[in-house]
Structure formats: structure tokens, C-alpha cells
C-alpha positions in Angstrom: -7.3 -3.9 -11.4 -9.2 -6.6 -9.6 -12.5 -6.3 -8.5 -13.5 -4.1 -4.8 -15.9 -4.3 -3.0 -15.8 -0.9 -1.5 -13.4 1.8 -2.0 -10.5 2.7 0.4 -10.3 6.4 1.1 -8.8 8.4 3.3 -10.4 11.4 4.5 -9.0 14.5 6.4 -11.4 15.8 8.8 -9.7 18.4 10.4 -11.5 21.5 11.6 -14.6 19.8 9.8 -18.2 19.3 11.7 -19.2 15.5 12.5 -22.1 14.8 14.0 -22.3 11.7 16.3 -26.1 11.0 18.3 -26.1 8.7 20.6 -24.5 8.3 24.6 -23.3 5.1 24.7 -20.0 3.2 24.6 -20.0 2.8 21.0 -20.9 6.3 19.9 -17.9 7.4 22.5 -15.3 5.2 20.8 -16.5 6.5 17.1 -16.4 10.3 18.6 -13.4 9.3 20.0 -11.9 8.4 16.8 -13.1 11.3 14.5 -11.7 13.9 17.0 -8.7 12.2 17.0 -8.9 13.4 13.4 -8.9 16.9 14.1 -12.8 16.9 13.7 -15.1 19.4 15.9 -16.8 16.7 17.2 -20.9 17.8 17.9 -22.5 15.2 20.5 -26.4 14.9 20.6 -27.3 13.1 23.8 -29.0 14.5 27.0 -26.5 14.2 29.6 -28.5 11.8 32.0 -28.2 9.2 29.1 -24.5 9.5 28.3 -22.1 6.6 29.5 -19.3 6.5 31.3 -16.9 6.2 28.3 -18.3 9.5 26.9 -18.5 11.7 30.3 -14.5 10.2 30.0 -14.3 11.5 26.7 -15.6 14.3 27.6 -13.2 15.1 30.5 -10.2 14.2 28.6 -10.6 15.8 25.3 -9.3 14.8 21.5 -5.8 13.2 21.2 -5.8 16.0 18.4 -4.9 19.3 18.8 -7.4 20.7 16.5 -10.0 18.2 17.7 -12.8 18.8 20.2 -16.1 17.8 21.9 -18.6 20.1 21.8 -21.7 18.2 23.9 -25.5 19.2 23.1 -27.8 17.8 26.1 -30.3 17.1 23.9 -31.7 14.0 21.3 -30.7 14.4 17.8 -33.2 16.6 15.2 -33.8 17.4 11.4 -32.1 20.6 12.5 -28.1 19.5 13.1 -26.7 18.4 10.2 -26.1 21.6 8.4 -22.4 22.1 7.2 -21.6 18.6 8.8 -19.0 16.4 7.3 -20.1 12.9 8.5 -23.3 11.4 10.6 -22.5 9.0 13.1 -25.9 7.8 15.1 -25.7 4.2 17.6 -29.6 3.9 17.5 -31.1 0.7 19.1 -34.6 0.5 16.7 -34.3 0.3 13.1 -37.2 2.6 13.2 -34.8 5.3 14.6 -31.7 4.0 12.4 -33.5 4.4 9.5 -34.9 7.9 10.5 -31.4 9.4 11.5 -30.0 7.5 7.9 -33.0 9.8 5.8 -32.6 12.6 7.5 -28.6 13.0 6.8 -28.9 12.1 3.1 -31.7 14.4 3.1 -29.1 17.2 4.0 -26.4 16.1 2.0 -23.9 14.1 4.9 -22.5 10.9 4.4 -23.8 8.5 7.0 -22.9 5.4 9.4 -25.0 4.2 11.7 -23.3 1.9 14.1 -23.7 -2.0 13.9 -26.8 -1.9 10.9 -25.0 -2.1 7.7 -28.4 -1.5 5.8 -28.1 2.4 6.9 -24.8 3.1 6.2 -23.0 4.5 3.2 -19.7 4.4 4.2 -17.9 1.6 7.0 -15.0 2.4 9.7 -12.2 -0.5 9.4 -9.9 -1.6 11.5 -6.7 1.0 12.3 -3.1 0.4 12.7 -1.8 4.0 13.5 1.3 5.3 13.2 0.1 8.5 12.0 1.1 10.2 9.8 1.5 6.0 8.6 -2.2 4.8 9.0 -3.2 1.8 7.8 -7.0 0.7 7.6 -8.1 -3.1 7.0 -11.9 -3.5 5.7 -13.5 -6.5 4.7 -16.7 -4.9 3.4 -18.8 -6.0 6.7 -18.4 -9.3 6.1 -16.0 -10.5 8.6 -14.9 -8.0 11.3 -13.2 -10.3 13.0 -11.1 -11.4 10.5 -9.9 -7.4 10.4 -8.7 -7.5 13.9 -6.8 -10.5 13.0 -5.1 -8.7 10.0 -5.0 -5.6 12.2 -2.7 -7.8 15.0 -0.8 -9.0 11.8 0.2 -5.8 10.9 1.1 -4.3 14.6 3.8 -6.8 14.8 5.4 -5.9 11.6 5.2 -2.3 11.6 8.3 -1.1 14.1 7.2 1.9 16.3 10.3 3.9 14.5 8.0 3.9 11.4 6.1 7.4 12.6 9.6 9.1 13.2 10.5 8.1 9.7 7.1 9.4 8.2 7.9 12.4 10.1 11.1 13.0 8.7 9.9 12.0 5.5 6.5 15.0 5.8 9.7 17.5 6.6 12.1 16.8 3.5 9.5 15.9 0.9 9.1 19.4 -1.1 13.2 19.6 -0.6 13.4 16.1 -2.2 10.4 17.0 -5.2 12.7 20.4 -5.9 16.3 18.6 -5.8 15.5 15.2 -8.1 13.5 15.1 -10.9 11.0 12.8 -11.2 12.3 9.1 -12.2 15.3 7.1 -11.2 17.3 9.6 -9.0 13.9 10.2 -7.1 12.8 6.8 -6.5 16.7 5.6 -5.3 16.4 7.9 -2.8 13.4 6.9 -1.4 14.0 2.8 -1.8 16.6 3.7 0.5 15.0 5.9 2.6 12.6 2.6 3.3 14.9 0.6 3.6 16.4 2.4 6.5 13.1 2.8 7.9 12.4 -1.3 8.0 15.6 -1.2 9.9 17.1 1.2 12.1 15.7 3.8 14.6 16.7 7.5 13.2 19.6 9.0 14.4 20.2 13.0 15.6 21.1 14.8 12.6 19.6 12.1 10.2 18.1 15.0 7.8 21.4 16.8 7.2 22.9 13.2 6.4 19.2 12.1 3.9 20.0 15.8 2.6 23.7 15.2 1.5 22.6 12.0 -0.1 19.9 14.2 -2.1 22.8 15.9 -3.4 24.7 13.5 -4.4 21.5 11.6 -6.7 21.1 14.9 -8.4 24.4 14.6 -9.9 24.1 14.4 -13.4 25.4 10.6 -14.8 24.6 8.2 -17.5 21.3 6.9 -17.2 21.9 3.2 -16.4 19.2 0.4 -16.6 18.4 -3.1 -15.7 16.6 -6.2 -16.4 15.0 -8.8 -14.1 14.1 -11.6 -15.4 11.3 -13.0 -12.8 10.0 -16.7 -12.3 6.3 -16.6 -11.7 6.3 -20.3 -11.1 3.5 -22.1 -11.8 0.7 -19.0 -11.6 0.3 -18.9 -8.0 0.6 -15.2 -7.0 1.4 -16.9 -2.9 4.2 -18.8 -4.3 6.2 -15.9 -5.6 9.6 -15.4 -3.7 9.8 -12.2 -1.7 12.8 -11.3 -4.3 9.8 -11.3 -7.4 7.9 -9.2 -5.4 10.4 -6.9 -5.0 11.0 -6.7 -8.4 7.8 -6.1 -9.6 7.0 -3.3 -7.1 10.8 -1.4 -8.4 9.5 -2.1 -11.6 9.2 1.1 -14.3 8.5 -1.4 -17.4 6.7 -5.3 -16.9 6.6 -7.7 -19.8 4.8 -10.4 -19.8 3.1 -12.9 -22.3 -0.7 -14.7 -22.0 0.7 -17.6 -19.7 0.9 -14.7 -16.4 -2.2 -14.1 -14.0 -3.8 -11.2 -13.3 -3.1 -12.4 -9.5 1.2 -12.1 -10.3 0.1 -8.8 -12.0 -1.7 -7.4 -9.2 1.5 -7.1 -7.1 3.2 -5.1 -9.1 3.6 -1.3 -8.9 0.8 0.7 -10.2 2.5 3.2 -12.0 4.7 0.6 -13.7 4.2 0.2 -17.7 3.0 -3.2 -18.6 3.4 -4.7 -22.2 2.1 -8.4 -23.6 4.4 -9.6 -25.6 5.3 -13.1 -27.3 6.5 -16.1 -25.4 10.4 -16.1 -25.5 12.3 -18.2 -28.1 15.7 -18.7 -29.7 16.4 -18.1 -32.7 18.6 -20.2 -35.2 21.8 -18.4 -33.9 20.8 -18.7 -30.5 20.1 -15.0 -29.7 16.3 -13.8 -28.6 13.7 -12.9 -30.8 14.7 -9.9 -32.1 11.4 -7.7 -31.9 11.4 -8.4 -27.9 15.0 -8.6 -27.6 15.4 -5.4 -29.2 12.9 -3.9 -27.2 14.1 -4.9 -23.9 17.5 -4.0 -24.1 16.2 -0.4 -25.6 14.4 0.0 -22.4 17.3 -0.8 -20.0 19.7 1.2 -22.2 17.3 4.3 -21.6 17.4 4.0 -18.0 14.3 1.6 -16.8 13.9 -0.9 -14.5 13.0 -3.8 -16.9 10.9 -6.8 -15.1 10.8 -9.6 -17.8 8.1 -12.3 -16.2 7.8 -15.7 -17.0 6.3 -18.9 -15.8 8.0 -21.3 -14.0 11.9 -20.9 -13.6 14.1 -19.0 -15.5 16.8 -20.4 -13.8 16.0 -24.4 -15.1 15.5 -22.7 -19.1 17.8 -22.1 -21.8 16.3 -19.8 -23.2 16.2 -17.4 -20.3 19.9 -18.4 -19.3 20.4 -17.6 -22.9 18.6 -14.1 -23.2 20.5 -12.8 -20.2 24.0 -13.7 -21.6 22.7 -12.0 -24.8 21.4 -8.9 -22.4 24.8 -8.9 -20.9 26.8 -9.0 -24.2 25.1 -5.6 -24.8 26.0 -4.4 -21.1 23.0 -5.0 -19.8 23.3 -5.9 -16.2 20.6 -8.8 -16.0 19.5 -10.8 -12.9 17.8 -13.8 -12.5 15.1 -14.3 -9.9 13.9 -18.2 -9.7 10.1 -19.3 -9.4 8.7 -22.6 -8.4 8.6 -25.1 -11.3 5.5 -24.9 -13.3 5.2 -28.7 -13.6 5.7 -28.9 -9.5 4.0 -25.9 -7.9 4.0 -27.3 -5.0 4.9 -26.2 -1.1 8.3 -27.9 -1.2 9.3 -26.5 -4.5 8.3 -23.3 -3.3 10.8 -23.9 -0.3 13.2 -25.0 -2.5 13.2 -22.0 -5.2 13.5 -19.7 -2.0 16.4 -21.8 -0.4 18.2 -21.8 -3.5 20.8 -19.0 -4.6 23.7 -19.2 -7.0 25.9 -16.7 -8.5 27.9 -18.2 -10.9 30.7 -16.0 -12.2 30.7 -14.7 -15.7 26.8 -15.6 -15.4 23.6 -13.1 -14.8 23.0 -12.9 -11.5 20.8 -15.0 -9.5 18.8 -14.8 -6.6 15.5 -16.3 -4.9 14.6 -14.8 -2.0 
């Protein structure tokens, strides 16, 4: 796990206290937000001082059903924070900031005081909602602008359909826990579940159909594995094909020798098992090592995804073209994903590795992008 510099959380306020001081346009926008959370939403301001954003606010109410404003027409005190969740102040002095910051920590409450980083303990990033999908972008204070840019990044790529599917997904998710054990059957369904998602808008009676298809995973069957054996070019986790990405992220078991980054390593699933082993290498008959050979084909035999990583492209080495036919030999299926060259790494190698796809029959399958 790489270094962060603050850590991503995400928090359900609903029916909770938050205290917000303050009457202008930024305090309504954050009381704004937290209601739309499902907070109880307590406003310290006296009314002559409030903006127009809040006395809108105000008149409109929480996008949340279990939100609400409740408006005291008076300045902040020692007094409000009891049972509060979260302090939210927009103070002009620093005198002020620094007094509203002392007093909630002094009760107990996280606090944020708007636009002076010194006197806050936790940060508001940038949202991309498609609640229940929300999506927060924070770059530790450091560069807010550079947040809405991500934010806009991620707008365009997230399809509105993607609330509908979490929707659906909320509804059948203790039917799909009950139905599939944990493992391969589980995780199918859902890969294709996402897929569908990425894709299509969901149709009426799109549950009974995700249901039937439940059914049919829990089946009992052989377990069947595979390997993919993943070019990590030459170390550069941007220069990894969208096909090695993939992989890594299907991955149940990673292995990997000392010429991999920690950057390639980072983009693979969390929960996947990783295990250094050797760099690959015939041996005299032309068959794998047999300690990692053995252990691979074990693995994919049991069931698991298997992501073999190496450096460069396993598609331009014998010994990789040679450990798949060996894989296959053993009924193994076995794909190959090309990387950039190690000894080119540059940007038209990296076009080329994801331009290029063979499948050469009686050969391991390959693919690059």
C-alpha cells in the first residue's frame, strides 16, 4: 500500500446532529451538502446576517428525506456542540476560526472550518454523485482545482444509468450473499453485473432475469481455473494495456518476481494473494521451473484466477510462449496479455503492444488491449 496523505472515508450522517455557524454562501453550500446526507442540519446565524443562498436553503429544504434545517437566530457558543456529529464554522478572523476549532475538540466533534486548513481535522473533496455510487476526489488541500478537473473527468465517464444499477444492485445483494458462496460463482456474477452496467440502461423485469442467472452460478460444477500471463513492460504502471489491468483487478492469486514495481502492484485487486517468486526459466527439457511451474498450475487446477506478471512482453519470449504451452498441456487454459518492450518503453511501443492482437490457433491466447 502506497503512501496517503489523508484517509478516504465515507461517513453516513443520517439522522445525526451537524453543526454549521456561519450565514454566508459558503456555510449554505456545506449545510447544503450534509443535509443532503440525511443530517439534522443545526444553523447558528442571526437571521439579519444570513445570505440569500441560505434563506434559499432554508425555503427549499434537504434533497434528503431524512435531512433538515433547523435555523437558530443567534451566533454560535461553547453550548451547541453537545451530541453533534461534525462542526462546520465559515469564520472570517483566524481569532474566531481558531476559537470555534478549540471549542469543538474541546467537546469531542470533528471539525472543518471553511477555507483555513490550519483549523480543520478533516477536508470535503470534490463529489461525483450517483448515490448510492458516490465518488469523492481529494488532493489533501493542495490543489482544489486540480479536484474539479478530476471531478469533470469522472462525470463524463460515469453514465447516468449507473444509480439505477447500484439500485438494483442495494435490492438483490443479501439474495446474491445467500444464493453463491463466496469465491468464483459470486464474483462471475457480479463481473457481469458491471459489465452490463458500463453498457446498457436496465430493462423492466431486469431483477427476475439477474435472479435466474444467480441460479444458474450456484449450480454445482468443476471448479475451473486460469492463468494470465501479464506483460508489465518496462515498469511503467501508465503504460500497462487496459487488458493487464483487467487482469490484475480479476485476479484471486498475483505472482511476481523482484523486476515488478510497487506502481504495477498497486492496480491490482486488494484482496488478491500476492507471491514473489523466481524469475522464469527453462529447464534442460524445456519445461518451467518446476517449483513455480508446479505451483501455478496447482492454483489454476483449484479454481483461481492466476495472474503470472512479468516485465516487458511475454508475447516476444520463449520462455513465456513456452510455459503457456506447458500450462496448456496440463489443461490449463492460459492467455497471454502483451506489455511494451522493456528495452523500448516508449509511447509508440506502448501504441503498438495495444494495437497488436493475435490468436494463433493451437497457441495460448493472446490479447493486448
Amino acid at each position: 500500500m502506497a503512501e496517503l496523505a489523508t484517509l478516504p472515508l465515507f461517513w453516513s450522517l443520517t439522522q445525526k446532529k451537524v453543526v454549521v455557524a456561519g450565514g454566508s454562501d459558503a456555510a449554505a453550500w456545506k449545510a447544503e451538502l450534509i443535509a443532503a446526507s440525511g443530517a439534522e442540519v443545526h444553523l447558528y446565524a442571526p437571521r439579519a446576517g444570513l445570505g440569500e443562498a441560505l434563506l434559499d436553503l432554508l425555503d427549499r429544504g434537504a434533497a434528503h428525506a431524512g435531512g433538515r434545517f433547523i435555523h437558530h437566530d443567534e451566533a454560535w457558543h461553547e453550548d451547541i456542540f453537545a451530541d453533534a456529529a461534525l462542526a462546520i464554522a465559515d469564520c472570517e478572523e483566524d481569532y474566531e476560526a481558531e476559537a470555534f476549532f478549540n471549542a469543538a475538540r474541546a467537546a469531542g466533534v470533528p471539525v472543518n472550518v471553511i477555507d483555513k486548513p490550519a483549523f480543520c481535522q478533516f477536508q470535503f473533496g470534490s463529489i461525483v454523485n450517483r448515490s448510492p455510487v458516490v465518488v469523492a476526489i481529494s488532493t489533501g488541500g493542495a490543489a482544489p482545482i486540480l479536484a474539479q478537473a478530476i471531478r469533470r473527468r469522472i462525470e463524463t465517464l460515469l453514465p447516468p444509468a449507473i444509480k439505477r444499477w447500484a439500485m438494483i444492485a442495494q435490492a438483490i445483494r443479501e439474495r446474491v450473499n445467500a444464493q453463491l458462496q463466496p469465491g468464483a460463482a459470486r464474483r462471475s456474477f457480479w463481473e457481469r453485473f458491471v459489465d452490463r452496467a458500463f453498457v446498457d440502461t436496465p430493462e423492466e423485469g431486469v431483477e427476475t432475469r439477474l435472479v435466474a442467472e444467480m441460479g444458474r452460478l450456484a449450480m454445482p460444477r468443476p471448479a475451473i481455473g486460469r492463468v494470465t500471463i501479464v506483460g508489465a513492460g518496462p515498469g511503467d504502471a501508465e503504460l500497462l494495456t487496459l487488458k493487464a489491468v483487467r487482469a490484475l483487478q480479476a485476479a484471486d492469486v498475483i505472482l511476481y518476481d523482484e523486476r515488478i514495481s510497487n506502481d504495477v502492484l498497486e492496480l491490482a485487486r486488494r484482496e488478491a494473494k500476492r507471491i514473489l517468486v523466481s524469475q522464469p526459466n527453462p529447464s534442460a527439457s524445456g519445461r518451467p521451473m518446476a517449483e513455480d511451474g508446479a505451483r501455478i498450475a496447482a492454483l489454476a487446477k483449484a479454481g483461481k484466477r492466476v495472474v503470472r506478471l512479468q516485465p516487458g512482453n511475454p508475447m516476444a519470449t520463449s520462455v513465456s510462449l513456452e510455459e503457456a504451452d506447458w500450462l496448456e498441456r496440463l489443461g490449463i487454459a492460459v492467455e497471454l496479455v502483451a506489455g511494451v518492450d522493456a528495452d523500448s518503453g516508449d509511447a509508440a511501443g506502448a501504441a503498438m503492444a495495444v494495437r497488436a492482437t493475435d490468436a494463433t490457433p493451437g497457441r495460448a491466447h493472446i490479447a493486448s488491449h
